[in-house]
C-alpha positions in Angstrom: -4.8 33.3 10.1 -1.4 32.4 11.5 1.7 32.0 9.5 3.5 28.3 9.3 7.2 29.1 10.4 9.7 26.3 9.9 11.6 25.5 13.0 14.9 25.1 11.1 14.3 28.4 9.4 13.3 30.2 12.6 16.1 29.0 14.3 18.5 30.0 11.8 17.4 33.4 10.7 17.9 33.6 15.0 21.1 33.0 15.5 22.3 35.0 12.4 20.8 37.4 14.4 22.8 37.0 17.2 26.0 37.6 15.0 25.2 40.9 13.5 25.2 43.3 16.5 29.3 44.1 15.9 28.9 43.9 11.9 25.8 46.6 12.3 27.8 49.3 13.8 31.6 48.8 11.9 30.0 48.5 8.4 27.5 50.5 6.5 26.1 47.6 4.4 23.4 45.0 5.5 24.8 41.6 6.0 21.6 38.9 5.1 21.4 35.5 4.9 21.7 35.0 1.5 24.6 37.8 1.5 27.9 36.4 -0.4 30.9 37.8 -0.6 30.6 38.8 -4.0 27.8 41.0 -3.0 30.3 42.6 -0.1 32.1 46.2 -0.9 35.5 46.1 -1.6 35.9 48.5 1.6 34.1 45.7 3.2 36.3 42.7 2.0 39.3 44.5 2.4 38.8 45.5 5.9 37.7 41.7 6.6 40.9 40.1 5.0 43.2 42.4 7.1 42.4 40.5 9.7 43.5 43.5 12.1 41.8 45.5 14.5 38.3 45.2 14.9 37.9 42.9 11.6 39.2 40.0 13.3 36.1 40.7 16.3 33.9 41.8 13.4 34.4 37.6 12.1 34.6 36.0 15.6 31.4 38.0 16.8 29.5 36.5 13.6 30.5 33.2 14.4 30.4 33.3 18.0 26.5 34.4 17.5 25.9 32.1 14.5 26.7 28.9 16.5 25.4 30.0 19.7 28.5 30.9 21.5 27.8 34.8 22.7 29.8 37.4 21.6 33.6 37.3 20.8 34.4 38.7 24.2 33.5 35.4 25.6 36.0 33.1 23.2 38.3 33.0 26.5 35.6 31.4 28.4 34.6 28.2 25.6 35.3 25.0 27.1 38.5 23.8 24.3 36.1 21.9 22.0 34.6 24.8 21.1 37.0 27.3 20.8 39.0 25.0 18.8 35.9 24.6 16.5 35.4 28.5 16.3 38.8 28.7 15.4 38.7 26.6 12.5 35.7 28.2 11.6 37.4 31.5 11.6 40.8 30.8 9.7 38.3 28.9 6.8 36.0 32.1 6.6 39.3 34.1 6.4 40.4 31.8 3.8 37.2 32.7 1.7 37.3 36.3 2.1 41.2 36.5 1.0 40.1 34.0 -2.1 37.4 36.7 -3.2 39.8 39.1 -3.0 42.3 37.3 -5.4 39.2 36.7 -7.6 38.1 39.9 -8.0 41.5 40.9 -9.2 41.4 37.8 -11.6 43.4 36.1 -10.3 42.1 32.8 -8.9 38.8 31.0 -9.6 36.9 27.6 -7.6 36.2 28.1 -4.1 33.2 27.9 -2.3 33.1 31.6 -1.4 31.9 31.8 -4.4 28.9 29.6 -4.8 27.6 29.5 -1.0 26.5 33.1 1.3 28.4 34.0 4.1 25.9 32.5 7.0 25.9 29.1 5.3 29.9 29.5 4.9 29.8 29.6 8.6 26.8 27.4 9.4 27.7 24.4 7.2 31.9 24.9 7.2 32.0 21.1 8.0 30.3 20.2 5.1 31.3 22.6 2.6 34.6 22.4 3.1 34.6 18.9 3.0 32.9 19.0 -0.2 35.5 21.2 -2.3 39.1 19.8 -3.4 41.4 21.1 -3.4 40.9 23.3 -0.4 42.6 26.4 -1.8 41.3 28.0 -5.9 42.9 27.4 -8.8 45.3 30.5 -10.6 43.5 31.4 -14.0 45.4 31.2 -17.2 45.7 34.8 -17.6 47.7 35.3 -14.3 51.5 35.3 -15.0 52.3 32.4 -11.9 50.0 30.1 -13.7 52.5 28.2 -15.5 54.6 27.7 -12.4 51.1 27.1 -10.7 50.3 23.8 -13.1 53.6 22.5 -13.0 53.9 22.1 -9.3 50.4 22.4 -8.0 50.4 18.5 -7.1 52.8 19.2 -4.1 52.7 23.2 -3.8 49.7 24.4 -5.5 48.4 26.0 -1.9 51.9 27.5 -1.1 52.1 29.4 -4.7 48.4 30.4 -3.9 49.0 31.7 -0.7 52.2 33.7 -1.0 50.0 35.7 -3.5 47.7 37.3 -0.5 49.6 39.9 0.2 49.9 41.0 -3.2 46.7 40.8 -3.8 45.5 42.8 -0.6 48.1 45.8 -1.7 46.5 45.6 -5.1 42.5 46.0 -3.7 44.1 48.2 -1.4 45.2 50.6 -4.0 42.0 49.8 -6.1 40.1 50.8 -2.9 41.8 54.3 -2.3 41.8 55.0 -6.0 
């Protein structure tokens, strides 16, 4: 008897495929579908919020392949339209990994790296991104620039968040080599 495959879920699960050659051989866990970043090492997370290096391919490879594109090598070759639209996919993604990083120290809470896996993170950006507001997580009461946070989050909410990434990637880099 032959097995009913959905179109949408064949195509999918075929051009995550096409994203994972690079992944495969820099990291030594399995990267699925339904893979979210909470499920992701700290090793892992830290080496993708780097951004340096090979991490930066690592993230352009996946969603190079995802969307159809080739590898990352070929980025130079995209007509603007869709370079401009892996771009934007890329610093969103990088967005989410750096916010899991924060939340794993405790320190922020509300995004959608949270709720949603990796491939839909960069199969359905558009949508997802569009659907959370604000566009950066919220501090949680027990970290000490909270107060500061709810005072002037209206108008700098994103800027207190963000000058906290570097902090936060020395502290899961230290967590990491401990």
């Amino acid at each position: 008897m032959s097995k009913v495959v959905e179109l949408k879920e064949y195509t999918l699960d075929r051009a995550f495929r096409r994203g994972l050659p690079r992944w495969q051989t820099h990291f030594k866990e399995d990267l699925k579908r339904q893979t979210r970043l909470i499920d992701l090492s700290d090793q892992t997370l830290l080496t993708l919020a780097n951004l340096q290096g090979s991490s930066s391919f690592i993230l352009q490879d996946l969603i190079m392949g995802f969307h159809g594109y080739g590898t990352g090598v070929k980025f130079q070759y995209l007509d603007a339209k869709s370079k401009m639209e892996v771009l934007d996919i890329y610093f969103y993604i990088a967005d989410q990994i750096r916010w899991e990083c924060m939340r794993r120290l405790g320190w922020v809470e509300g995004f959608a790296g949270e709720e949603y896996s990796v491939a839909e993170l960069i199969f359905n950006y558009k949508d997802i991104k569009s659907t959370f507001s604000p566009r950066y997580p919220q501090l949680t009461e027990s970290h000490p620039n909270y107060e500061e946070f709810i005072k002037n989050r209206q108008f700098e909410g994103e800027a207190i968040v963000r000058r906290l990434i570097p902090v936060a990637l020395a502290f899961l880099e230290k967590k990491v080599r401990e």
